[in-house]
VEXLO-897212 format. One line per field, with one value per residue (C-alpha): residue number from 1; x, y, z; chain; residue in three letters. Coordinates in Angstrom, 2 decimals, m for minus. Each point is the difference from the previous one (the first is absolute). Last residue first. Layout:
BEGIN
k	[NUM,...]
x	[X,...]
y	[Y,...]
z	[Z,...]
c	[A,...]
r	[ALA,...]
***
This chain:
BEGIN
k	[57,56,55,54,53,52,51,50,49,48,47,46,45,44,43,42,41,40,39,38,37,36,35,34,33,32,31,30,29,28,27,26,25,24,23,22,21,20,19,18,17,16,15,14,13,12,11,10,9,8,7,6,5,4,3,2,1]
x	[m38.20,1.66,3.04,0.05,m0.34,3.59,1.52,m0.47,0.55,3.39,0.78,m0.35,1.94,2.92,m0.07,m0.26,2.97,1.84,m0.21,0.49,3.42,0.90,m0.41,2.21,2.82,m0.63,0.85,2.98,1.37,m0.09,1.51,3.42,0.43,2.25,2.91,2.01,m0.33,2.45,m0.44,3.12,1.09,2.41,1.83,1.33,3.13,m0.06,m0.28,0.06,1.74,3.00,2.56,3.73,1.91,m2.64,0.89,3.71,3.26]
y	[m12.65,m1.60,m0.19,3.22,1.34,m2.03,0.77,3.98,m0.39,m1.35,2.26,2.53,m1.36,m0.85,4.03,1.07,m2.76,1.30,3.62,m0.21,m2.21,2.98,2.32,m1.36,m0.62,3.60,0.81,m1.93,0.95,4.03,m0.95,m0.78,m3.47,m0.71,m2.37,0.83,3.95,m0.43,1.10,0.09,m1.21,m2.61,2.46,m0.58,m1.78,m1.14,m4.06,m0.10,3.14,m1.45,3.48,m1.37,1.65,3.12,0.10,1.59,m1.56]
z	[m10.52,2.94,m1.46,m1.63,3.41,1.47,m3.30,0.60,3.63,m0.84,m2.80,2.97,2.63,m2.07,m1.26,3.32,0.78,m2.86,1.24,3.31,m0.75,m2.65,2.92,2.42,m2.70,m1.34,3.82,0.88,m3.06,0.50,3.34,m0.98,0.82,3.23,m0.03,m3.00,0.60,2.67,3.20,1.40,3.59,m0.30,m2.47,m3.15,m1.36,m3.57,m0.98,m3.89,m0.37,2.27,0.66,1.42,m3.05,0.53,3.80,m0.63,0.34]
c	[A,A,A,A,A,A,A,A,A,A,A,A,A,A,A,A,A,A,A,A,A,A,A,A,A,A,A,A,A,A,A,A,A,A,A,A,A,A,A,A,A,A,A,A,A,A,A,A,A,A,A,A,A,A,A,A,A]
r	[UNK,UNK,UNK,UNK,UNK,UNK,UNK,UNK,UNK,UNK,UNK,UNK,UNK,UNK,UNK,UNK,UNK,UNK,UNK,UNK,UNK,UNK,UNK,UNK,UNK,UNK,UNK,UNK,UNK,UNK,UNK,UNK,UNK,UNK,UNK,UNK,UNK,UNK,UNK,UNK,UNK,UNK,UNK,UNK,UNK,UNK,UNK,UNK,UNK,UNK,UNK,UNK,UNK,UNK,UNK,UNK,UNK]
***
């Protein structure tokens, strides 16, 4: 018998240890997400102050 009769694809082995790339983001995300939340909340901010002095106006 060999381990290929045996061999679940739906459940494979793999160490306790790995790091798999399922539970960490590759870093290249974590830093456009970063910078697209700066972005909308500068560009919150400043329709914000442009409502707040066309109010007043």
């Amino acid at each position: 018998m060999s381990d290929s009769e045996h061999y679940d694809p739906l459940t494979p082995r793999r160490p306790r240890n790995a790091d798999t790339q399922e539970r960490r983001m590759p870093r290249g995300v974590v830093i456009r997400l970063f910078a697209y939340l700066v972005a909308g909340h500068v560009v919150a901010g400043f329709l914000y102050l442009l409502f707040t002095v066309a109010g007043k106006g």
